[in-house]
C-alpha positions, 0 to 999 in steps of 0.5 A: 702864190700857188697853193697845194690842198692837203687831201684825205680820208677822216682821220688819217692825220692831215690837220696834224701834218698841216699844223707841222707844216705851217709850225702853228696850232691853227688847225683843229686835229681831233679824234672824230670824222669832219673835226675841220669843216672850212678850210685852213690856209697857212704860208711856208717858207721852203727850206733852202740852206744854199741861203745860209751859205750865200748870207755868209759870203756876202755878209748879208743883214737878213735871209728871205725864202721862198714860200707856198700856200698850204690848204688843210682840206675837209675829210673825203668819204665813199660817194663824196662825188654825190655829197656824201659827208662834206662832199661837194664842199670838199670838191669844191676846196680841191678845185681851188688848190694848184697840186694835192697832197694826199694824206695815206694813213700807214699807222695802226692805232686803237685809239684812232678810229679809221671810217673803213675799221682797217688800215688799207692805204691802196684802198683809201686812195682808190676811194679818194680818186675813185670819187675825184674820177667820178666828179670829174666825169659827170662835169665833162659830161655835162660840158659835152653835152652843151656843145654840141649844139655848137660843134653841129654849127661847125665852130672850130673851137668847139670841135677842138674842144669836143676832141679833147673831151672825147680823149678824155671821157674815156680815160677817165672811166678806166679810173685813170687820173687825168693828169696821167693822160697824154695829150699835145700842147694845144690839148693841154691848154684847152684842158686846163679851162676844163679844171678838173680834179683828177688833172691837178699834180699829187704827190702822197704822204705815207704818214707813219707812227713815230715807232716806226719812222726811224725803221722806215726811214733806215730801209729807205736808205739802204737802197736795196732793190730786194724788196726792202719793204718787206724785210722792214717789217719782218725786222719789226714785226708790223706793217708800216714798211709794207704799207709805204712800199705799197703807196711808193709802188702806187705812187710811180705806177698809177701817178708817175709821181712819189710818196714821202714818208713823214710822222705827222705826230712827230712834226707837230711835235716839233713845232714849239722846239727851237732849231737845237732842240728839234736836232736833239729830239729827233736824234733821240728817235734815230732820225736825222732830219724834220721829214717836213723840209722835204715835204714842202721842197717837194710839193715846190717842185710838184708846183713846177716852181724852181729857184734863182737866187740873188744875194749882197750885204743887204739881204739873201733871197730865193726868188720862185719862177716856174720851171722854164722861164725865161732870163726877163720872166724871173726879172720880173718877180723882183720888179716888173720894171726889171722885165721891160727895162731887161738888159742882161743877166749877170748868172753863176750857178750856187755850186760855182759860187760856193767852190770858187769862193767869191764873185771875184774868182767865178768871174776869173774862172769863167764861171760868171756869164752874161746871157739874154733873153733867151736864157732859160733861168736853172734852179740855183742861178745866182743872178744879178740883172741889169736893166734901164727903164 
């Protein structure tokens, strides 16, 4: 299962949002630098509300999602990248999670002590990649140096090896993440055994007040391209719309990625509520829905996992497979038997499905195909193998 660690300054909420995200108590979300020390790990499902609608048609017993791994990772501060505060151990949790979910505090609070004694987001982000960089420079300057022993032999591989390093080694020293590097296929793969910090997908969580979420999340909706941060935070005379904006504008210019908005105070709020409850609760706040469903389906997608479905009276399910899979590679996930025996696959999309009604009338309009091995599985297929082993 693949896993996203939850990254951050010292208390800019990352405990409270991964207790919100794993619905538990399990960790430890105190008012003081370094509260978590070992890493917590918890299971989510994703939410998929297609699974309901899919239980309904086919009168299904029980409803299985999808699920990931989150890591609630120890506080980062400057020169973690030497060992400062809990640094290489921090580094070293990093380094075991496939994405990052960086926590951005964009809240102001007396009663919550922030380690620079100001509410700056760029600038906490640029200390958390700042020291991811540097750990990252010293390891592929360390790797670099031992071969090149090799690459004066004239090994191939070593040469392979050296070009992409010295690709590298210079991005890297302009502050650039790795992952924003453009390199081949070929470059990619001999990337990937360099693991390194900064090549690993991130996605921000801009974590708000609850005072402010409703607003923020108001003039988020509007769609304005008119700086609709700043007229946020004219309109409520604080800084949080300016705060997110910056991280959003961050986000896409420096990672190619998003930042999501989320009220970790308020998700873990939620986790002792019943579903009508929660509704009630968030209603009263002006919001209509848990920021963390949208987390999660987003850190999913960042993992570059996707969804098939399958569906009958037994059980509803969603089925993870990586973005690209084949038709025998998603069979796979269900048995490996379903892989070697692979036949065909019996596919109509959920949105067919749902306008159509039935089985029945996608397989009369057309709707219902059988492809082979070569069809590349889409999310939200809903499919039925066939296969003889």
């Amino acid at each position: 299962m693949l896993s996203a660690g939850i990254v951050g300054l010292p208390n800019v909420g990352k405990s409270t949002l991964f207790n919100a995200v794993t619905r538990t108590h399990k960790a430890p979300a105190e008012n003081y630098p370094f509260c978590t020390i070992d890493p917590n790990v918890g299971v989510v499902t994703v939410p998929d509300a297609r699974l309901e609608v899919l239980a309904k048609l086919s009168h299904s017993q029980k409803i299985v999602p999808a699920a990931i791994e989150f890591v609630d990772i120890a506080g980062l501060v400057k020169g973690a990248s030497t060992g400062e505060g809990l640094g290489n151990q921090f580094l070293s949790h990093i380094r075991e999670v496939d994405a990052i979910v960086q926590v951005v505090r964009c809240f102001e609070s007396a009663d919550i002590h922030h380690v620079s004694g100001t509410i700056d987001p760029i600038r906490d982000i640029e200390v958390i990649n700042t020291e991811l960089v540097l750990a990252d420079l010293a390891s592929l300057q360390k790797r670099r140096d031992r071969l090149q022993k090799e690459v004066r032999a004239g090994s191939k591989g070593a040469k392979a090896e050296n070009a992409v390093l010295e690709k590298l080694l210079p991005h890297l020293d302009t502050g650039k993440p790795a992952v924003t590097l453009s390199l081949t296929e070929e470059e990619k793969a001999i990337a990937r055994e360099f693991f390194l910090l900064t090549s690993k997908p991130t996605l921000f969580a801009c974590n708000v007040a609850e005072s402010d979420l409703a607003a923020v999340a108001a003039v988020a909706g509007r769609g304005s391209t008119e700086s609709p941060h700043k007229a946020a935070a004219g309109d409520r005379g604080d800084n949080a719309a300016l705060h997110v904006g910056a991280v959003q504008a961050y986000a896409r210019n420096h990672f190619a990625t998003e930042a999501v908005v989320i009220s970790a105070q308020i998700e873990s709020e939620l986790i002792d509520l019943d579903e009508t409850e929660a509704a009630e609760y968030l209603r009263n706040l002006g919001v209509n829905e848990s920021g963390v469903g949208a987390l999660i389906r987003s850190v999913y997608h960042l993992l570059g996992l996707r969804t098939y479905l399958t569906t009958g009276e037994k059980e509803s399910r969603a089925w993870t497979i990586h973005a690209g899979d084949k038709a025998p590679q998603a069979a796979s996930v269900i048995h490996t038997d379903f892989e070697r025996g692979f036949i065909a696959a019996e596919v109509t999309h959920y949105d067919d499905l749902v306008a159509l009604g039935s089985f029945a009338k996608a397989r009369e309009a057309g709707k219902l195909r059988i492809e082979g091995k070569d069809y590349v599985v889409k999310d939200g297929d809903v499919i039925e193998f066939r296969f003889n082993v």
